[in-house]
BAVOPA-997491 format. One record per atom (N, C-alpha, C): x, y, z; residue in one letter. Coordinates in nm, 4 decimals, decimal comma. Example, Ala and Ser with C-alpha at 12.3 -4.5 7.8 and 13.67 -1.06 7.14 Angstrom:
2
<rec><xx>1,3190</xx><yy>-0,5690</yy><zz>0,7800</zz><r>A</r></rec>
<rec><xx>1,2300</xx><yy>-0,4500</yy><zz>0,7800</zz><r>A</r></rec>
<rec><xx>1,3200</xx><yy>-0,3300</yy><zz>0,7800</zz><r>A</r></rec>
<rec><xx>1,2850</xx><yy>-0,2250</yy><zz>0,7080</zz><r>S</r></rec>
<rec><xx>1,3670</xx><yy>-0,1060</yy><zz>0,7140</zz><r>S</r></rec>
<rec><xx>1,2900</xx><yy>0,0030</yy><zz>0,7870</zz><r>S</r></rec>
//
This chain:
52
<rec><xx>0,0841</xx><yy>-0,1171</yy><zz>0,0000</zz><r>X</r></rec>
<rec><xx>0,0000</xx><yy>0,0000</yy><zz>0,0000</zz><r>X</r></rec>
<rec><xx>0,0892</xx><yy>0,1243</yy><zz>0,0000</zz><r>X</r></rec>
<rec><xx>0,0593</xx><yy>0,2311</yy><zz>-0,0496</zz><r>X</r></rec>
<rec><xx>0,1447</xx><yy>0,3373</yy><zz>-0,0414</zz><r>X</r></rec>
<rec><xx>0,0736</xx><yy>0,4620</yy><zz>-0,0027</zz><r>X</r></rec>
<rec><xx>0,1499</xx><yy>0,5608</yy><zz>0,0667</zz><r>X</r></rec>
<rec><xx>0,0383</xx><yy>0,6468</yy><zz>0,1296</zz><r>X</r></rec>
<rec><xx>0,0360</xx><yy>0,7488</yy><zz>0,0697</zz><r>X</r></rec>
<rec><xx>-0,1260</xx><yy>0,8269</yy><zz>0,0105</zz><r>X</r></rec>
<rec><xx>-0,1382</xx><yy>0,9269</yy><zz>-0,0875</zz><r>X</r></rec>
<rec><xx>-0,0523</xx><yy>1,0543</yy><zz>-0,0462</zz><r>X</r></rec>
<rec><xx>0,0000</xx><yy>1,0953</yy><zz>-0,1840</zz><r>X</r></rec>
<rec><xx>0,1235</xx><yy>1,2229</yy><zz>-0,2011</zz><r>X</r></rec>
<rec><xx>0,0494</xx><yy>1,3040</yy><zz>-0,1551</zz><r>X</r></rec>
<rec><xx>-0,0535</xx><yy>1,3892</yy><zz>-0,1522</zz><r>X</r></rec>
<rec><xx>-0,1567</xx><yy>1,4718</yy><zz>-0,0983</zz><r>X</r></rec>
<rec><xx>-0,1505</xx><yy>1,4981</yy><zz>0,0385</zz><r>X</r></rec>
<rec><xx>-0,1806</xx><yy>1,3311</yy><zz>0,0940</zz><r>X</r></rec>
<rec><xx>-0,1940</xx><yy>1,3564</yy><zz>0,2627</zz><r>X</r></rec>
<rec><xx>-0,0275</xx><yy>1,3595</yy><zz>0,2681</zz><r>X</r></rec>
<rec><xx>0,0490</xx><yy>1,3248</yy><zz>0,2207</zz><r>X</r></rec>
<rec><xx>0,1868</xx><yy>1,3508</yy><zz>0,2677</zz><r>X</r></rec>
<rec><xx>0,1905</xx><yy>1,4910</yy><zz>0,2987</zz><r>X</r></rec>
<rec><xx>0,2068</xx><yy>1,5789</yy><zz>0,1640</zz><r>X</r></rec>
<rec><xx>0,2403</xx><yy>1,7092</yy><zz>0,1509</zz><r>X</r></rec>
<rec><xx>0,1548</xx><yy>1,7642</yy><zz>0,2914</zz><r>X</r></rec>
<rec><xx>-0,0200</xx><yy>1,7116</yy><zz>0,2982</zz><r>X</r></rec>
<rec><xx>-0,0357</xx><yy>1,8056</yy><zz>0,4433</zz><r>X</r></rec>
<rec><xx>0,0142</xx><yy>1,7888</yy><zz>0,5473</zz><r>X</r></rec>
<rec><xx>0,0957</xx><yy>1,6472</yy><zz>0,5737</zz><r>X</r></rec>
<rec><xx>0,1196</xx><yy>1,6484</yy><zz>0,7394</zz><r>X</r></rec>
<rec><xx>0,2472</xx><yy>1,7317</yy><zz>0,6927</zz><r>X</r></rec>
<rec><xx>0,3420</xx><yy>1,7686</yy><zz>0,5987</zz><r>X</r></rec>
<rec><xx>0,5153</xx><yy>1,8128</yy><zz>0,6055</zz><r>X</r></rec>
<rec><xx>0,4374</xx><yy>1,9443</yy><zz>0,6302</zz><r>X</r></rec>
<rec><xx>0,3523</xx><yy>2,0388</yy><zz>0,5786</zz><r>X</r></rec>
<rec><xx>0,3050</xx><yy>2,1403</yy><zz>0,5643</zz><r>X</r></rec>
<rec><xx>0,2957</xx><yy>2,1741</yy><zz>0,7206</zz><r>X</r></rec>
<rec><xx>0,1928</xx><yy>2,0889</yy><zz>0,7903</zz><r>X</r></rec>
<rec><xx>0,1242</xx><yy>2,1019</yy><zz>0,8869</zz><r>X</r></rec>
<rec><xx>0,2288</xx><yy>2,1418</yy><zz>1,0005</zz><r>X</r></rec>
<rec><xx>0,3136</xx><yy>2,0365</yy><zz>1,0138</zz><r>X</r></rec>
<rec><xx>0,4739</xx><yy>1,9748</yy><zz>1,0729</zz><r>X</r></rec>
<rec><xx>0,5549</xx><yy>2,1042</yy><zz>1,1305</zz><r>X</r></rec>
<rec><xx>0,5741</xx><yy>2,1343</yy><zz>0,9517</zz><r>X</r></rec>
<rec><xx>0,6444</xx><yy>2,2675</yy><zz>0,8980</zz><r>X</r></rec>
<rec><xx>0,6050</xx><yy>2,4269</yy><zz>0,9688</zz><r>X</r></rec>
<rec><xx>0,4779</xx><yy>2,4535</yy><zz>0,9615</zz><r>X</r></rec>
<rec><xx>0,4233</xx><yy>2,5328</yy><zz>1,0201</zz><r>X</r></rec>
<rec><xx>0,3962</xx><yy>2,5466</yy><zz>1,1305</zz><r>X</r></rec>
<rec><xx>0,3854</xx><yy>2,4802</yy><zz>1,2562</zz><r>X</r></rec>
<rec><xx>0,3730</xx><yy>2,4660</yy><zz>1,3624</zz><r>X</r></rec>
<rec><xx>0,4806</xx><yy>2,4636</yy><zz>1,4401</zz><r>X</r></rec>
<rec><xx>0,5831</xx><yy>2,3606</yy><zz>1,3954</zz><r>X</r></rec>
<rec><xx>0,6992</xx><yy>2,3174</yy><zz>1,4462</zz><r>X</r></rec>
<rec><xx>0,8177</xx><yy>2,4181</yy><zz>1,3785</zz><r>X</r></rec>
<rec><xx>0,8063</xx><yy>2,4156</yy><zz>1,2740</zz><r>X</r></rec>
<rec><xx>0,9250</xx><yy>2,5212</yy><zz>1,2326</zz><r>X</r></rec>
<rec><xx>1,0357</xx><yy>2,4010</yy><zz>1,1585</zz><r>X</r></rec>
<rec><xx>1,0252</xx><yy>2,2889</yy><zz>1,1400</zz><r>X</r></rec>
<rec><xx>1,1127</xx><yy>2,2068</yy><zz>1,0910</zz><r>X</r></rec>
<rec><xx>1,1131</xx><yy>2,1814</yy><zz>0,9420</zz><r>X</r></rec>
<rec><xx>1,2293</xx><yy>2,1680</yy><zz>0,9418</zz><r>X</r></rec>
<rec><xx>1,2636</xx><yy>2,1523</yy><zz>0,7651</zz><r>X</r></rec>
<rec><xx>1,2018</xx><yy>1,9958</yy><zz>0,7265</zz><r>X</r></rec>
<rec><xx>1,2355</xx><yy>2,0591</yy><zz>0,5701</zz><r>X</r></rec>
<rec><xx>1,1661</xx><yy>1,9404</yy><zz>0,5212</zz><r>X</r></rec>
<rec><xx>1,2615</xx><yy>1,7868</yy><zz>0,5139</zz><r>X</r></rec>
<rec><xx>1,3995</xx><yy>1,8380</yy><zz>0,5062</zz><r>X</r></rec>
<rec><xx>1,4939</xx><yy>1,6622</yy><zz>0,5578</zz><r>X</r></rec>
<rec><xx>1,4135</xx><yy>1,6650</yy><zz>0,6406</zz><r>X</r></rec>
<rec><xx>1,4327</xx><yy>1,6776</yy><zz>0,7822</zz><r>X</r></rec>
<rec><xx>1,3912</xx><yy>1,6586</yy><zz>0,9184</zz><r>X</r></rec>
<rec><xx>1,2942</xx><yy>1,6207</yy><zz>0,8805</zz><r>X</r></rec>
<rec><xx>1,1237</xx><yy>1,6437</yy><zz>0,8566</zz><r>X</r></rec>
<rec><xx>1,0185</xx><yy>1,5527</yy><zz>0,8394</zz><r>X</r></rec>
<rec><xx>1,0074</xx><yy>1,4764</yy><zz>0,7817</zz><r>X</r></rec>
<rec><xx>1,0518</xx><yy>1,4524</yy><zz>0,6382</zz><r>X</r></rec>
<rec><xx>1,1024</xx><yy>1,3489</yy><zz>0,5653</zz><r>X</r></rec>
<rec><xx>1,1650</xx><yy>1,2324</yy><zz>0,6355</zz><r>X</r></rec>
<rec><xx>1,2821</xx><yy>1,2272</yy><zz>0,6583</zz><r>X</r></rec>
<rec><xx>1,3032</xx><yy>1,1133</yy><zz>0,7884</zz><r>X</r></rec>
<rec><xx>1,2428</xx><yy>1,0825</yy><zz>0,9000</zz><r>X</r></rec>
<rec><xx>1,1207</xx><yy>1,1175</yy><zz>0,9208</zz><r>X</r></rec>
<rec><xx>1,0241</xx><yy>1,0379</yy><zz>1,0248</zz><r>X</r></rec>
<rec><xx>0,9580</xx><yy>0,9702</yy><zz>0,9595</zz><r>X</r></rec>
<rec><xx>0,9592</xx><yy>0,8174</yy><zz>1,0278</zz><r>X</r></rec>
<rec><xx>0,8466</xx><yy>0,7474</yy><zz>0,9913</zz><r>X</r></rec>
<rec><xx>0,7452</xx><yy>0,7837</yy><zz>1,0194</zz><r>X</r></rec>
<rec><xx>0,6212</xx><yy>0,7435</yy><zz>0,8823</zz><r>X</r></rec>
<rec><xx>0,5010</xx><yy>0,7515</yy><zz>0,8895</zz><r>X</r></rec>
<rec><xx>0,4396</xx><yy>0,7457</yy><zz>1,0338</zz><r>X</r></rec>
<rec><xx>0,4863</xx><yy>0,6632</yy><zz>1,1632</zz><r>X</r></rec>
<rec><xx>0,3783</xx><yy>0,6680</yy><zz>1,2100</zz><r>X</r></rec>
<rec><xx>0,3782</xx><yy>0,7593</yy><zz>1,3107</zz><r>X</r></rec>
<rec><xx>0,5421</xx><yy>0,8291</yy><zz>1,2888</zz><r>X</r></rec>
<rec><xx>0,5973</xx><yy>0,9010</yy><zz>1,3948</zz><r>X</r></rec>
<rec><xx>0,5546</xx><yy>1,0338</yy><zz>1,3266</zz><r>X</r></rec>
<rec><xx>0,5184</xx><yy>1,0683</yy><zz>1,1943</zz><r>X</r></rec>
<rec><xx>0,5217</xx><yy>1,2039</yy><zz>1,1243</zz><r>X</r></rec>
<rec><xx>0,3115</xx><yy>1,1627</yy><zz>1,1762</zz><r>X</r></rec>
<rec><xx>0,2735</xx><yy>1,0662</yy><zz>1,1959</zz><r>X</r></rec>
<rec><xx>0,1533</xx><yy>1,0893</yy><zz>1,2173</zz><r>X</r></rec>
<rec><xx>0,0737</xx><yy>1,1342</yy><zz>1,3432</zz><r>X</r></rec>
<rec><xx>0,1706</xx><yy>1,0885</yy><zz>1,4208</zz><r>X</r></rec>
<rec><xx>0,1751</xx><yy>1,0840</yy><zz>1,6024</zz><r>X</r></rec>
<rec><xx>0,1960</xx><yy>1,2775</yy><zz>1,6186</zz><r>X</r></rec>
<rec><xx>0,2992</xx><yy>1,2811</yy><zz>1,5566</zz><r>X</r></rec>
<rec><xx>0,3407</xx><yy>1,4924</yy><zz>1,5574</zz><r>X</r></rec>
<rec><xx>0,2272</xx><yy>1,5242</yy><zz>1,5539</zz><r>X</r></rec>
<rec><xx>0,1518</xx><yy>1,4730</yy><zz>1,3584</zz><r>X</r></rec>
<rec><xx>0,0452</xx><yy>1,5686</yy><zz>1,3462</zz><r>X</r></rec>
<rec><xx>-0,0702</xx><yy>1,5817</yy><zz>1,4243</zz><r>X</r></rec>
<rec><xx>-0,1568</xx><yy>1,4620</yy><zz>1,5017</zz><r>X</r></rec>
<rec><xx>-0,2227</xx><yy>1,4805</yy><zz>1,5937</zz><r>X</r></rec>
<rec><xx>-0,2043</xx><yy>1,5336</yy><zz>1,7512</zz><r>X</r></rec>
<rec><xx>-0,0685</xx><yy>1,5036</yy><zz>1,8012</zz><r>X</r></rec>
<rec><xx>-0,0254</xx><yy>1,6277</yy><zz>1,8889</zz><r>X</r></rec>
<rec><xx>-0,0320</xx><yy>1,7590</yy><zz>1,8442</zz><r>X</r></rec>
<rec><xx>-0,0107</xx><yy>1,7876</yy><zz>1,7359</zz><r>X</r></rec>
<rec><xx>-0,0106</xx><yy>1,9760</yy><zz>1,6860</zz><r>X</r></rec>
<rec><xx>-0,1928</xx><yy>1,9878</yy><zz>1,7257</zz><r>X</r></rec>
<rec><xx>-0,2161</xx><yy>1,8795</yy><zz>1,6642</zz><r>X</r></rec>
<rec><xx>-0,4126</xx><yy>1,8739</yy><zz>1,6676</zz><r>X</r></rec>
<rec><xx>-0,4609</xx><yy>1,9077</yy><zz>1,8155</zz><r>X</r></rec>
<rec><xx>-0,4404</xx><yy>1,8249</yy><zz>1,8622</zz><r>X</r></rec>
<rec><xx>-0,4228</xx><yy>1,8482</yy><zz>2,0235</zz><r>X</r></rec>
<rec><xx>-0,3522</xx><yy>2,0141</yy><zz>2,0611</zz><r>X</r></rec>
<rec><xx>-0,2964</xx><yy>2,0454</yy><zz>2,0330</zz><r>X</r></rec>
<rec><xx>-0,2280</xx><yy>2,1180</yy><zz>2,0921</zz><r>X</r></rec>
<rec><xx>-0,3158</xx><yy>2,2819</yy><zz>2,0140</zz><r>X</r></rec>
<rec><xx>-0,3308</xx><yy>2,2594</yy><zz>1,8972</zz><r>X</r></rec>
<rec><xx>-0,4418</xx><yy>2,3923</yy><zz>1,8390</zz><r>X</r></rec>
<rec><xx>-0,5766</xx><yy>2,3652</yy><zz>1,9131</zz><r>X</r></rec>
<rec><xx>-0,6182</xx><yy>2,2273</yy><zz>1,9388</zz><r>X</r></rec>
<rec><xx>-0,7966</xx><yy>2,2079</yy><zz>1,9456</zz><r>X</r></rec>
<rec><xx>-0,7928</xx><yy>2,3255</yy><zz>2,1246</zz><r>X</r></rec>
<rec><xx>-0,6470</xx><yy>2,2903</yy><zz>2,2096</zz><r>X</r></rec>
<rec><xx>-0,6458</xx><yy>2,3149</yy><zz>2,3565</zz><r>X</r></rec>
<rec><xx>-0,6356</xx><yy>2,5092</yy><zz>2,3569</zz><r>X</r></rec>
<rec><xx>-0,5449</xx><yy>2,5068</yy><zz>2,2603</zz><r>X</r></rec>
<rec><xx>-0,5370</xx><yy>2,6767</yy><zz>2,2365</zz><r>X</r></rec>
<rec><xx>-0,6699</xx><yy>2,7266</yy><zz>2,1920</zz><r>X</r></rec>
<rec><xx>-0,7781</xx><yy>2,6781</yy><zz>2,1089</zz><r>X</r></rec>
<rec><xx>-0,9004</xx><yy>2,7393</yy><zz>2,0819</zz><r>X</r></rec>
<rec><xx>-0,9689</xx><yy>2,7240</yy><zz>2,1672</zz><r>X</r></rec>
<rec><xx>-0,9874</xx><yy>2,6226</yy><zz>2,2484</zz><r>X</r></rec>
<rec><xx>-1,0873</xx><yy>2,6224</yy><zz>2,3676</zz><r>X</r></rec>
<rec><xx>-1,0467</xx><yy>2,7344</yy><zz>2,4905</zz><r>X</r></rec>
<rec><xx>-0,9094</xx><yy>2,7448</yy><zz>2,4870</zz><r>X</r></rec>
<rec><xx>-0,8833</xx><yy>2,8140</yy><zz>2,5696</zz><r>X</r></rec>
<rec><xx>-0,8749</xx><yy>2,9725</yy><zz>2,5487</zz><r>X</r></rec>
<rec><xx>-0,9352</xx><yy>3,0152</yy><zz>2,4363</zz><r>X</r></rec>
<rec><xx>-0,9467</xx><yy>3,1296</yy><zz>2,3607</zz><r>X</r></rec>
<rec><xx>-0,8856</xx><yy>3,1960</yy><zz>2,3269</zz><r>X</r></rec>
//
C-alpha cells in the first residue's frame, strides 16, 4: 500500500508550520511518527481554541 502524495504534503506542511522544521527533518520520520506529531499539533491547536 502506499500512502497518498496529498496527505503527505499536508502532514510536512502542517509539521512545517507549527513546528518550524525543515523538510529533511520531516522526511526522515516514519510515517507513524510524522503521524503521532500531526495529531499532537491537533491536540495542541484544538487546547489553544478552547482556551481562547
Amino acid at each position: 500500500m502506499t500512502y497518498a502524495t496529498d496527505r503527505l504534503h499536508e502532514e510536512i506542511a502542517y509539521i512545517a508550520y507549527h513546528f518550524h522544521w525543515n523538510l529533511e527533518d520531516i522526511l526522515d520520520l516514519e510515517h507513524r511518527d510524522r503521524r503521532r506529531y500531526t495529531e499532537q499539533i491537533a491536540g495542541f491547536v484544538a487546547r489553544a481554541s478552547a482556551q481562547g
